[in-house]
mmCIF file of the N, C-alpha and C atoms, coordinates in Angstrom:
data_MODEL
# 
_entry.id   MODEL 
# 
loop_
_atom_site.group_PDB 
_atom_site.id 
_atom_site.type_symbol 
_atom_site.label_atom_id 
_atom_site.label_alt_id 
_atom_site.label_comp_id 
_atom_site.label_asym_id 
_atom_site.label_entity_id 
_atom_site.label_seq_id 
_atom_site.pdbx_PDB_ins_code 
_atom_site.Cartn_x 
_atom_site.Cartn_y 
_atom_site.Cartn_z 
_atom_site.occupancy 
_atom_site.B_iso_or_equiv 
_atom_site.pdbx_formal_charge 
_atom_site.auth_seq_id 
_atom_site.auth_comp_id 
_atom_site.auth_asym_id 
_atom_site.auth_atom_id 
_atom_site.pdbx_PDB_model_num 
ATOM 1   N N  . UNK A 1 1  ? 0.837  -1.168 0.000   1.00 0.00 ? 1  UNK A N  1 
ATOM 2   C CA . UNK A 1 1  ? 0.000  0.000  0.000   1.00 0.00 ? 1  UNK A CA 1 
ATOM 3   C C  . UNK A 1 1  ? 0.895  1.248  0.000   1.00 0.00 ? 1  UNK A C  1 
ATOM 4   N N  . UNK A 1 2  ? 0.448  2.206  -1.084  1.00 0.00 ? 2  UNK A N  1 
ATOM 5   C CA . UNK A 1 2  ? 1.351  3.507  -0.847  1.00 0.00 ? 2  UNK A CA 1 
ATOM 6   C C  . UNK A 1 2  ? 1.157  4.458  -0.002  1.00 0.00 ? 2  UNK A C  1 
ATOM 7   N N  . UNK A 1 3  ? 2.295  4.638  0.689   1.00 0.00 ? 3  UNK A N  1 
ATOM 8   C CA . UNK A 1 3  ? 2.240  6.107  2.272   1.00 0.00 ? 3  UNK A CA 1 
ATOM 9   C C  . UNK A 1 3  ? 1.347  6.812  2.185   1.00 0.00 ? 3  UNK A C  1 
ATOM 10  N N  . UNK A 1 4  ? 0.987  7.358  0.796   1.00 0.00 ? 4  UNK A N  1 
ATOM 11  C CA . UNK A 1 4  ? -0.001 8.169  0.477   1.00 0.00 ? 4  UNK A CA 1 
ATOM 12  C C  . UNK A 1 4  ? -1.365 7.978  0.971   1.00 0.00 ? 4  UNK A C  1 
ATOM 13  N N  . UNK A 1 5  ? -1.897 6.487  0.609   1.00 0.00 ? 5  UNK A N  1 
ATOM 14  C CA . UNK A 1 5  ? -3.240 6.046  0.887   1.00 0.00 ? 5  UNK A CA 1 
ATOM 15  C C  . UNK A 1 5  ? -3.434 6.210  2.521   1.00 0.00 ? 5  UNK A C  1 
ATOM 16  N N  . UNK A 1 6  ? -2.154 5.901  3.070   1.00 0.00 ? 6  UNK A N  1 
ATOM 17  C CA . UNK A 1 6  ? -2.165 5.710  4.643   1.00 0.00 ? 6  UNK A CA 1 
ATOM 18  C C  . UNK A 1 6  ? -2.555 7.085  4.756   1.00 0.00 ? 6  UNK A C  1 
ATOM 19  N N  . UNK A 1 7  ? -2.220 7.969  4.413   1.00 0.00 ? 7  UNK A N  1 
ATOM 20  C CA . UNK A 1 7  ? -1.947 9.265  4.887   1.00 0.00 ? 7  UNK A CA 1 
ATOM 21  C C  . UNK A 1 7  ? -0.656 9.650  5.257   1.00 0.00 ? 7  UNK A C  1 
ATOM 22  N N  . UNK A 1 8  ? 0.194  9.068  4.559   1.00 0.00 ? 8  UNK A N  1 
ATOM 23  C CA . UNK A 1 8  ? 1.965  9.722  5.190   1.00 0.00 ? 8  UNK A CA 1 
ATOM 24  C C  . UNK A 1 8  ? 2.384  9.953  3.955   1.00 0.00 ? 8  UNK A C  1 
ATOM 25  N N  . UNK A 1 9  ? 3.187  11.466 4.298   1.00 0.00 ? 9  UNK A N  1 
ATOM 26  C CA . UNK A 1 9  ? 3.769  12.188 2.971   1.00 0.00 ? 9  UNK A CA 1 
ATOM 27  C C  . UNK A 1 9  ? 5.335  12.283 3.763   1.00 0.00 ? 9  UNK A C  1 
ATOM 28  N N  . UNK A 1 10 ? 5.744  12.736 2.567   1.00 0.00 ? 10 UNK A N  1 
ATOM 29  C CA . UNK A 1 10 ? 7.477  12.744 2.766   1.00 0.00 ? 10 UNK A CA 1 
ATOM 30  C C  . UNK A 1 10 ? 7.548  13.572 1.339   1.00 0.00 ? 10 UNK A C  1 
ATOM 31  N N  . UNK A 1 11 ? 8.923  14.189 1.457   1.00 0.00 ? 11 UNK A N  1 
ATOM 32  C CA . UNK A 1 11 ? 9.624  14.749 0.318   1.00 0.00 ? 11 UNK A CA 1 
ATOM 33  C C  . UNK A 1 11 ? 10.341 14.344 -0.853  1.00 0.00 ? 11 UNK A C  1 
ATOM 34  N N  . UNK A 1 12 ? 10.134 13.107 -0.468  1.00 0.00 ? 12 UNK A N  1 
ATOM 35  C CA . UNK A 1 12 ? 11.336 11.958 -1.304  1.00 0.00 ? 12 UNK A CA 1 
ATOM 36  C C  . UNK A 1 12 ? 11.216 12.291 -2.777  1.00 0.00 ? 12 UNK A C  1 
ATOM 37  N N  . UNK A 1 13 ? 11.900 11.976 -3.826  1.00 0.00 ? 13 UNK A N  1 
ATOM 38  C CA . UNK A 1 13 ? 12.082 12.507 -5.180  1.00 0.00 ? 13 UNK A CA 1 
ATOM 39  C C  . UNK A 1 13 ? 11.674 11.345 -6.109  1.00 0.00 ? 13 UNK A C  1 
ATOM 40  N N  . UNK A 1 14 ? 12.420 10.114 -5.662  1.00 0.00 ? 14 UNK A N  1 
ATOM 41  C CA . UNK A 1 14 ? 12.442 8.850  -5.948  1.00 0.00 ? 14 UNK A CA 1 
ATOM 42  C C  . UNK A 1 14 ? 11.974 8.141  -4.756  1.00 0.00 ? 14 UNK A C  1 
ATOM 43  N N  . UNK A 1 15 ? 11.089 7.778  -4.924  1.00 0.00 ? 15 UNK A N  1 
ATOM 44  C CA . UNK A 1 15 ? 10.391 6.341  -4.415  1.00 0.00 ? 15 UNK A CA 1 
ATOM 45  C C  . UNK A 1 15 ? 10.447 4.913  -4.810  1.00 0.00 ? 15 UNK A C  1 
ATOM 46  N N  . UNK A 1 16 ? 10.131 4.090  -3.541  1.00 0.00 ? 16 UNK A N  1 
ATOM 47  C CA . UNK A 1 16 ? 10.106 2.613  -3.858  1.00 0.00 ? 16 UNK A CA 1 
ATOM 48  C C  . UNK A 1 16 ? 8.252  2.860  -4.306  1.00 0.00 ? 16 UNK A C  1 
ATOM 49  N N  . UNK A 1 17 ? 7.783  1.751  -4.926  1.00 0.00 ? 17 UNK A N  1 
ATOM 50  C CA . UNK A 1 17 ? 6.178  1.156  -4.953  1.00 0.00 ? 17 UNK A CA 1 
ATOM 51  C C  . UNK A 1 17 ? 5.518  1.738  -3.565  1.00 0.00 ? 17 UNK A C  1 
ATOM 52  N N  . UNK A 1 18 ? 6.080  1.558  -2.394  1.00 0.00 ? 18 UNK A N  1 
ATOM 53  C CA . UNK A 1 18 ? 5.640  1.762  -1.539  1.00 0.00 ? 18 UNK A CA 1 
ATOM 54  C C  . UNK A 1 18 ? 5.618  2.707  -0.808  1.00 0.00 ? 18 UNK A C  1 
ATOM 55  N N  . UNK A 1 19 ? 6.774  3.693  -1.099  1.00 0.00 ? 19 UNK A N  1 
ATOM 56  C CA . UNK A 1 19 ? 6.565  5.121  -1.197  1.00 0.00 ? 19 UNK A CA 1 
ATOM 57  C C  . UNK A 1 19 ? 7.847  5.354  0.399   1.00 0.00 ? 19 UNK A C  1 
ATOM 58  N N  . UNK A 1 20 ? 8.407  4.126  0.278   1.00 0.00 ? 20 UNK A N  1 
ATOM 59  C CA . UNK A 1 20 ? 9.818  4.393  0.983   1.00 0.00 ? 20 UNK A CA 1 
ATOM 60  C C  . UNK A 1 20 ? 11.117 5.092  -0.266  1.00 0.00 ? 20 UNK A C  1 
ATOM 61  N N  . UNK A 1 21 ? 12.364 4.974  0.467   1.00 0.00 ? 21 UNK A N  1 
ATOM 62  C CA . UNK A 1 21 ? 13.221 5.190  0.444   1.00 0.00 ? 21 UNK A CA 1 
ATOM 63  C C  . UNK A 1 21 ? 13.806 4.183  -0.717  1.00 0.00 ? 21 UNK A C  1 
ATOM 64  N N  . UNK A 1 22 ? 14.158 4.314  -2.224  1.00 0.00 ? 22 UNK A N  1 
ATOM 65  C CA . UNK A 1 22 ? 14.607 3.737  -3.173  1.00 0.00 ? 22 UNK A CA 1 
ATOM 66  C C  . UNK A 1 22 ? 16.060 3.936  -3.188  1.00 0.00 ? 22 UNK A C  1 
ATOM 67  N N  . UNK A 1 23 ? 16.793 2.347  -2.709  1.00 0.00 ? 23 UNK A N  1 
ATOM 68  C CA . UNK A 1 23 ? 18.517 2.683  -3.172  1.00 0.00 ? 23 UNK A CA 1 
ATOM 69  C C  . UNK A 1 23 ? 18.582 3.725  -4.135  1.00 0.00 ? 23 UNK A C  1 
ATOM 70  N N  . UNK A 1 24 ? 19.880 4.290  -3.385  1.00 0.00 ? 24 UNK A N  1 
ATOM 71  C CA . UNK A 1 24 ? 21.090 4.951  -4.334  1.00 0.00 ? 24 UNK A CA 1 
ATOM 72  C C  . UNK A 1 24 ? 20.970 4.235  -6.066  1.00 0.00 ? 24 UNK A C  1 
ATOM 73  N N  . UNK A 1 25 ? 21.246 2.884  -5.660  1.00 0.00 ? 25 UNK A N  1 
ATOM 74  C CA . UNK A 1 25 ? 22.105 1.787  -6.497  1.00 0.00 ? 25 UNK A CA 1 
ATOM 75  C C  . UNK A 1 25 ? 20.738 1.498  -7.411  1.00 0.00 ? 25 UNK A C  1 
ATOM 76  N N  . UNK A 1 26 ? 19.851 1.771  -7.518  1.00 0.00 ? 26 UNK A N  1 
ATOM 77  C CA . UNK A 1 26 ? 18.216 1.502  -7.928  1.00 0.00 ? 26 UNK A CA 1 
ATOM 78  C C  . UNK A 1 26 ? 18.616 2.983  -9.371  1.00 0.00 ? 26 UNK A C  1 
ATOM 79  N N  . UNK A 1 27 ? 18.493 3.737  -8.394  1.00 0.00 ? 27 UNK A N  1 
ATOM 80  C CA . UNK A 1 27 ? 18.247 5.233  -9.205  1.00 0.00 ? 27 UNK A CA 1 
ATOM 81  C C  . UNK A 1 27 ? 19.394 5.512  -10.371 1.00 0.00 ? 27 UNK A C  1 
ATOM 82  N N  . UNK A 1 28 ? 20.394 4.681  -10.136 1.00 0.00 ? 28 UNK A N  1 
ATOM 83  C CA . UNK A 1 28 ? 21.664 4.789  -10.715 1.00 0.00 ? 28 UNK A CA 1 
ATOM 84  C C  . UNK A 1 28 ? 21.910 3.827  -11.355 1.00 0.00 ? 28 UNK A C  1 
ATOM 85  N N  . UNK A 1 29 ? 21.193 2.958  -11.177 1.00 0.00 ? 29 UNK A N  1 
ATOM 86  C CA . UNK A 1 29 ? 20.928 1.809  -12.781 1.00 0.00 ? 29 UNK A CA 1 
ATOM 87  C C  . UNK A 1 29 ? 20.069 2.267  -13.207 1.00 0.00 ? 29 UNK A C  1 
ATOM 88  N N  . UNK A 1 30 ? 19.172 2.910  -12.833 1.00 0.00 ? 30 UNK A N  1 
ATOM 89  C CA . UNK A 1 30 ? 17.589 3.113  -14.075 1.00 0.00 ? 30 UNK A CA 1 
ATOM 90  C C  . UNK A 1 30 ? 18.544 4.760  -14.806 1.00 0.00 ? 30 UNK A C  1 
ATOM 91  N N  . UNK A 1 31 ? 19.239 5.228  -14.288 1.00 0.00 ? 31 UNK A N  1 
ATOM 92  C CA . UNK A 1 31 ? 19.121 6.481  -14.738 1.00 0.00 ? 31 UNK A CA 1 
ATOM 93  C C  . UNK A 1 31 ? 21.072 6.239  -16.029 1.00 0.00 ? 31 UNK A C  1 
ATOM 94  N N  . UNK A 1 32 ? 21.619 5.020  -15.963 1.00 0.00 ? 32 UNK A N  1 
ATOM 95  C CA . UNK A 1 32 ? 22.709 4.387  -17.203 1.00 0.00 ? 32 UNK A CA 1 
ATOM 96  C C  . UNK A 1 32 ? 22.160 3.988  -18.184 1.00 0.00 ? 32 UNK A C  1 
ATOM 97  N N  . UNK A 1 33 ? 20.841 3.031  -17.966 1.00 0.00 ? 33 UNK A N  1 
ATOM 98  C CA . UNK A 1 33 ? 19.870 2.610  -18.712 1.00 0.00 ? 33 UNK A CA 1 
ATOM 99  C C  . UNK A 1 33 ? 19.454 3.474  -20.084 1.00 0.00 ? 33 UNK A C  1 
ATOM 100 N N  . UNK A 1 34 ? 19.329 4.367  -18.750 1.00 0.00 ? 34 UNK A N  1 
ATOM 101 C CA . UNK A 1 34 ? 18.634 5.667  -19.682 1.00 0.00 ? 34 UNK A CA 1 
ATOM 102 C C  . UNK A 1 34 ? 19.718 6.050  -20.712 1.00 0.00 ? 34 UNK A C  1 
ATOM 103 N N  . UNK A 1 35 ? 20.551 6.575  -20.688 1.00 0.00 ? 35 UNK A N  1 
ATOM 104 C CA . UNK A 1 35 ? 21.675 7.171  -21.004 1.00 0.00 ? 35 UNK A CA 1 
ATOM 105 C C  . UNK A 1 35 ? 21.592 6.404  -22.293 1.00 0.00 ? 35 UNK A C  1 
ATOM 106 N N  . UNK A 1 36 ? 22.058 5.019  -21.782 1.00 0.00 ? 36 UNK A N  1 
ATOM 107 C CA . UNK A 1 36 ? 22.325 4.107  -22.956 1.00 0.00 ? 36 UNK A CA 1 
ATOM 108 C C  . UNK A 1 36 ? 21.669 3.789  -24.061 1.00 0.00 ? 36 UNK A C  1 
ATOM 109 N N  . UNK A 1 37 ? 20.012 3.640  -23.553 1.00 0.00 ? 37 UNK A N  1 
ATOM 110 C CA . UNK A 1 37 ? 19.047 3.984  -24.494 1.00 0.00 ? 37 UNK A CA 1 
ATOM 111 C C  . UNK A 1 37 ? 19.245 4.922  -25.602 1.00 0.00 ? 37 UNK A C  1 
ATOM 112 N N  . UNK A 1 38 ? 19.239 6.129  -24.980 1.00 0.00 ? 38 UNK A N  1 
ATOM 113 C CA . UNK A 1 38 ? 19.439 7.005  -25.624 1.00 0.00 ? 38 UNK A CA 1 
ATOM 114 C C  . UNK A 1 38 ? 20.330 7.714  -25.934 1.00 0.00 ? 38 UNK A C  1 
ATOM 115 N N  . UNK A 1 39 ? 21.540 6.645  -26.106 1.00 0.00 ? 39 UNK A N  1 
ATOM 116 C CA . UNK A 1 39 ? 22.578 7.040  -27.077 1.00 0.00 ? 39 UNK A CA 1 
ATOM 117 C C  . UNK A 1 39 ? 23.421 8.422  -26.528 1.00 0.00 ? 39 UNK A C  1 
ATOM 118 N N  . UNK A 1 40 ? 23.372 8.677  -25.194 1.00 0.00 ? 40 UNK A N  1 
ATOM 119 C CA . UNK A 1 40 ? 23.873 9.535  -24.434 1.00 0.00 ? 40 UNK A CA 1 
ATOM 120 C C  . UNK A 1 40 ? 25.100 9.250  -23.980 1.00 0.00 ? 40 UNK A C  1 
ATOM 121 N N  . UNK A 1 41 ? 25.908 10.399 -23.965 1.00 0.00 ? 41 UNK A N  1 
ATOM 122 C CA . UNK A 1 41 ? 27.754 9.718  -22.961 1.00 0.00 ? 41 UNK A CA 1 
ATOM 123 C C  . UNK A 1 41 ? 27.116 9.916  -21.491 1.00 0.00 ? 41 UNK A C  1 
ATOM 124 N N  . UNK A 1 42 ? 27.748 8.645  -20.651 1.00 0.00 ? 42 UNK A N  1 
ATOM 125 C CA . UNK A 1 42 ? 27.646 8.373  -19.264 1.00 0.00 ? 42 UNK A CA 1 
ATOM 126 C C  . UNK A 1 42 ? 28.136 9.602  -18.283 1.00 0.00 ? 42 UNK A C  1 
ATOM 127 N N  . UNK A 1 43 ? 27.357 9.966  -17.719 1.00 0.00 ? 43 UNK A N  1 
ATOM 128 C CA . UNK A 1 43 ? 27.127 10.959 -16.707 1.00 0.00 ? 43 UNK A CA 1 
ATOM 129 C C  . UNK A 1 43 ? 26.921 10.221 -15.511 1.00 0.00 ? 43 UNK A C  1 
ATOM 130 N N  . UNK A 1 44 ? 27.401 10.639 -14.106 1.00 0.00 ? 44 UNK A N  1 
ATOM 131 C CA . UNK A 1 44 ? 27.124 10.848 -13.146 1.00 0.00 ? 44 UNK A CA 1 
ATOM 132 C C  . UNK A 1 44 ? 26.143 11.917 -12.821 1.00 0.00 ? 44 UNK A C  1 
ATOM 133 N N  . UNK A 1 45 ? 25.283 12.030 -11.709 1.00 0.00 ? 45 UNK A N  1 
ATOM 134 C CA . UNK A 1 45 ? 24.595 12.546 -11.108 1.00 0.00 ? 45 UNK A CA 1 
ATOM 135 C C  . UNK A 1 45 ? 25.449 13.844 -10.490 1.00 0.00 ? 45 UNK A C  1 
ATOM 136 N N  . UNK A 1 46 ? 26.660 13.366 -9.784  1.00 0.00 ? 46 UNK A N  1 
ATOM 137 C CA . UNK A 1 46 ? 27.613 14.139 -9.271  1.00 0.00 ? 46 UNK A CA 1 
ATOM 138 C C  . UNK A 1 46 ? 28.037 15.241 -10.443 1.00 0.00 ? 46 UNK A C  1 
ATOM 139 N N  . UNK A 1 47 ? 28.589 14.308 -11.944 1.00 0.00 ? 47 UNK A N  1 
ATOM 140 C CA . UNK A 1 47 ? 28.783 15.159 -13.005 1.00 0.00 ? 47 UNK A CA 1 
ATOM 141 C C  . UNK A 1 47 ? 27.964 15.866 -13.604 1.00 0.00 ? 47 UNK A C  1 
ATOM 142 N N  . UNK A 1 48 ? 26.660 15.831 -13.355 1.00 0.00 ? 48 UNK A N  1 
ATOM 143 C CA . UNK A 1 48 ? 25.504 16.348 -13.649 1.00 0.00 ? 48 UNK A CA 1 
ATOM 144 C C  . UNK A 1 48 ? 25.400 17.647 -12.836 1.00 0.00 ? 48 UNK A C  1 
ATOM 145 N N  . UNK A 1 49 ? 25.647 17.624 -11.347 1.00 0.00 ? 49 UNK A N  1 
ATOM 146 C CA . UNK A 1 49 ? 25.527 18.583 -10.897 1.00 0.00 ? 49 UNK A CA 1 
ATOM 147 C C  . UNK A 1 49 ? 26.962 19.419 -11.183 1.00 0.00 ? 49 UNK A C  1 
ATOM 148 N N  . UNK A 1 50 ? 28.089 19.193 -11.501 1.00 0.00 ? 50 UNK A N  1 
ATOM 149 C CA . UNK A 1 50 ? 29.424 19.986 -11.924 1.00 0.00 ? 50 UNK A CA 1 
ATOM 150 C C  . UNK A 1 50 ? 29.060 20.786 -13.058 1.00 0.00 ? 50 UNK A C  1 
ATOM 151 N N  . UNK A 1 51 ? 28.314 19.851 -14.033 1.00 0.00 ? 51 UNK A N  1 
ATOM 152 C CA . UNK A 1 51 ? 27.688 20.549 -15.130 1.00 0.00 ? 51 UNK A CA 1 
ATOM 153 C C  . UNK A 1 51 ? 26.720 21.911 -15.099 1.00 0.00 ? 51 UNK A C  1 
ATOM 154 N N  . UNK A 1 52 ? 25.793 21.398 -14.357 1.00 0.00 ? 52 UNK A N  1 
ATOM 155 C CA . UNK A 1 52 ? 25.162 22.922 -13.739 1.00 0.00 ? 52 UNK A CA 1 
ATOM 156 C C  . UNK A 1 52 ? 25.933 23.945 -13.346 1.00 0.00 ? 52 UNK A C  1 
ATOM 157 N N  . UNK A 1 53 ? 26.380 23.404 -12.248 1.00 0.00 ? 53 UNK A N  1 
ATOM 158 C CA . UNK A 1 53 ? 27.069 24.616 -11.851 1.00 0.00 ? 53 UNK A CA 1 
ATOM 159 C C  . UNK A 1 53 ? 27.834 25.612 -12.808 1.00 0.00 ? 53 UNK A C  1 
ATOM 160 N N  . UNK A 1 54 ? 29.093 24.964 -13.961 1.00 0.00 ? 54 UNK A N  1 
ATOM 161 C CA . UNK A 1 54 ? 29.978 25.404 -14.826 1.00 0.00 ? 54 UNK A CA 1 
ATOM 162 C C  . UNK A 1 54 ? 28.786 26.129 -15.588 1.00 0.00 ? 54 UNK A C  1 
ATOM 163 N N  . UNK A 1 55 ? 27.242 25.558 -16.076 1.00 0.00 ? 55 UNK A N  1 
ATOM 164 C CA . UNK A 1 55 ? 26.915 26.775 -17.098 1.00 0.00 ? 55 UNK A CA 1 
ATOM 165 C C  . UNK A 1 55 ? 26.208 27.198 -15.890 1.00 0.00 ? 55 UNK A C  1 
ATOM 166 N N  . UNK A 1 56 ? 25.793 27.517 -14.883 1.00 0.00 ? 56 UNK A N  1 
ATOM 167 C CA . UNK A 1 56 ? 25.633 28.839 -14.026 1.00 0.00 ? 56 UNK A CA 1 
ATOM 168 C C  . UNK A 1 56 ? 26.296 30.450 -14.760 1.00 0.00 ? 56 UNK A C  1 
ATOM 169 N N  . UNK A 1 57 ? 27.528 29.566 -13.901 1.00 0.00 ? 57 UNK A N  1 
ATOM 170 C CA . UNK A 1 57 ? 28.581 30.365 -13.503 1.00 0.00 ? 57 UNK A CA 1 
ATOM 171 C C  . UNK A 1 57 ? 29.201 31.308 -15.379 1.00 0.00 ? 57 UNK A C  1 
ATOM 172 N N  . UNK A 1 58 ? 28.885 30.105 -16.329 1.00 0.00 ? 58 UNK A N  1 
ATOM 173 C CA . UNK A 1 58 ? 29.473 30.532 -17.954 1.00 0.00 ? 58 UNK A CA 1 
ATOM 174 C C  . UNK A 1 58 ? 28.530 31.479 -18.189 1.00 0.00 ? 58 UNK A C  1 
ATOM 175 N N  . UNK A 1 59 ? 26.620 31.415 -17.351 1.00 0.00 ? 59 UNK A N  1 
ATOM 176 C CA . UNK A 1 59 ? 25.902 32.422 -17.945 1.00 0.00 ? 59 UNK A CA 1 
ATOM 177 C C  . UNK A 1 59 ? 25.395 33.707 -17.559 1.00 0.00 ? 59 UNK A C  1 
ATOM 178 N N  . UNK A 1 60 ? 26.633 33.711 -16.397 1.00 0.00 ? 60 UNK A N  1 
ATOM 179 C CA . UNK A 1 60 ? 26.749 35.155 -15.471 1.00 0.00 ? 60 UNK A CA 1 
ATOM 180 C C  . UNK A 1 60 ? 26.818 35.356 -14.004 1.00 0.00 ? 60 UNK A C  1 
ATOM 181 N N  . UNK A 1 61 ? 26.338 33.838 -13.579 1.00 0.00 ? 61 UNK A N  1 
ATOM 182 C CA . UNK A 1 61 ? 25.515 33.875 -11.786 1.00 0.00 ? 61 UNK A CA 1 
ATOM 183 C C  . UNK A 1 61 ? 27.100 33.948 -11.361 1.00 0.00 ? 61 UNK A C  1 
ATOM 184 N N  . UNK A 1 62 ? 27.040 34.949 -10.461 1.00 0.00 ? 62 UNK A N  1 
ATOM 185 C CA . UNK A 1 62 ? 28.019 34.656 -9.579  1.00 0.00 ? 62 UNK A CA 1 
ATOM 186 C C  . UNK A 1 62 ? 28.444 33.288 -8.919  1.00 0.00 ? 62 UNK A C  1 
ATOM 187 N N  . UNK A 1 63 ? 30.052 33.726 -8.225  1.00 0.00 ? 63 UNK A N  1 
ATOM 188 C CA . UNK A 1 63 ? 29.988 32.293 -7.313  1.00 0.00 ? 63 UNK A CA 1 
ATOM 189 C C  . UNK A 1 63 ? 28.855 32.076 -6.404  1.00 0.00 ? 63 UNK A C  1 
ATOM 190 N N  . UNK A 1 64 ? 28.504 33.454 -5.737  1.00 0.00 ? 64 UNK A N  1 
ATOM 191 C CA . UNK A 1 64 ? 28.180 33.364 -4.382  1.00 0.00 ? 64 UNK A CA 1 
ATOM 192 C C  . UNK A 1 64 ? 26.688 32.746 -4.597  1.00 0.00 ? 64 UNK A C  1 
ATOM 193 N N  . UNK A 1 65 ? 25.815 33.167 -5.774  1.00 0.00 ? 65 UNK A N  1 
ATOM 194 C CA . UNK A 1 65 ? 24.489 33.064 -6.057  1.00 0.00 ? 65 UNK A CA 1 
ATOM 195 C C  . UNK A 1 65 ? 24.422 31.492 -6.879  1.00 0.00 ? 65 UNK A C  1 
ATOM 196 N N  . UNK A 1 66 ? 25.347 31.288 -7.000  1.00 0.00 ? 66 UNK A N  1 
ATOM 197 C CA . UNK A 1 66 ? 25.582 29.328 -7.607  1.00 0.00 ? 66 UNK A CA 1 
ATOM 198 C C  . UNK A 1 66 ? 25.703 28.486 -6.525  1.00 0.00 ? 66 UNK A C  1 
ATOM 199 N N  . UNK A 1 67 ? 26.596 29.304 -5.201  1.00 0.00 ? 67 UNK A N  1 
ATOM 200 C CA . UNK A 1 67 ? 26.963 28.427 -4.018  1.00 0.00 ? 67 UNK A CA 1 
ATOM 201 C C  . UNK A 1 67 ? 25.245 28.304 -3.405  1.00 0.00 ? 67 UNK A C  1 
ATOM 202 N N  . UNK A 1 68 ? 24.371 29.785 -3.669  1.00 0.00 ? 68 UNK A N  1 
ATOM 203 C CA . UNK A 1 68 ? 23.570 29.348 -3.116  1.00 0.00 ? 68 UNK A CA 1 
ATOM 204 C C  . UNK A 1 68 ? 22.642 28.757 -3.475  1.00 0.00 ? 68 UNK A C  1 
ATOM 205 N N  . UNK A 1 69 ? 22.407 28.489 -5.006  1.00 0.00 ? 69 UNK A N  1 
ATOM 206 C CA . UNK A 1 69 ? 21.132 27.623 -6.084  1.00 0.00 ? 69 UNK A CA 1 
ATOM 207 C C  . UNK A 1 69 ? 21.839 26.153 -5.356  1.00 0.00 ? 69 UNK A C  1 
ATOM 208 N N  . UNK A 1 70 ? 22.841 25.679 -5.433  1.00 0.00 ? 70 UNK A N  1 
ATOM 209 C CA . UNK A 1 70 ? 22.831 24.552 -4.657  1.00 0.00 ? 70 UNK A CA 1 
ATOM 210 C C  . UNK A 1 70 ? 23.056 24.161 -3.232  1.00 0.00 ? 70 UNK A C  1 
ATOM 211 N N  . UNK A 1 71 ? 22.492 25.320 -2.084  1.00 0.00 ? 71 UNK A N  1 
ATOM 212 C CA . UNK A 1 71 ? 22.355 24.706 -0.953  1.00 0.00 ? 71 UNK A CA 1 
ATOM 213 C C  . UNK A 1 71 ? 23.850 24.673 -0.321  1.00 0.00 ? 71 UNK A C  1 
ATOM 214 N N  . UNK A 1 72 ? 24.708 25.737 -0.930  1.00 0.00 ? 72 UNK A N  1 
ATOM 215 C CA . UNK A 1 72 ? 25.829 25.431 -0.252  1.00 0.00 ? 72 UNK A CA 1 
ATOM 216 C C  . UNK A 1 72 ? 26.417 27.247 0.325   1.00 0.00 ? 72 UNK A C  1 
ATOM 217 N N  . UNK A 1 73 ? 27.406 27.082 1.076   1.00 0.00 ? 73 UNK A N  1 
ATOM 218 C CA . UNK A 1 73 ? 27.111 28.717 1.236   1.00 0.00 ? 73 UNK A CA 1 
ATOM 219 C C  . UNK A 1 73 ? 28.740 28.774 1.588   1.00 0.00 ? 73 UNK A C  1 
# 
């Protein structure tokens, strides 16, 4: 049964069926899969976020206003 029906919410991004907590290792095979499918070069999540940041920063945002789009200060 999903948390939802119970009445329990959470913030989670990725979910299991059941509306827990889905491995790391889950999200990171479905998301190579992907890649591969579609004929994409292999990215990390980590490199994904390096990527952001670099065109932030290439399309004007300061450091300080990049440190803070990701939660870092």
């Amino acid at each position: 049964m999903k948390k939802e029906s119970l009445g329990i919410s959470n913030d989670l991004i990725f979910t299991s069926m059941a509306g827990d907590f889905m491995p790391k290792k889950t999200i990171q095979d479905w998301f190579k899969r992907f890649l591969v499918r579609k004929d994409l070069k292999l990215i990390t999540f980590h490199g994904l976020h390096h990527t952001s940041a670099t065109t932030l920063l290439a399309s004007g945002y300061t450091s300080k206003k990049c440190c803070r789009t990701f939660g870092s200060f």
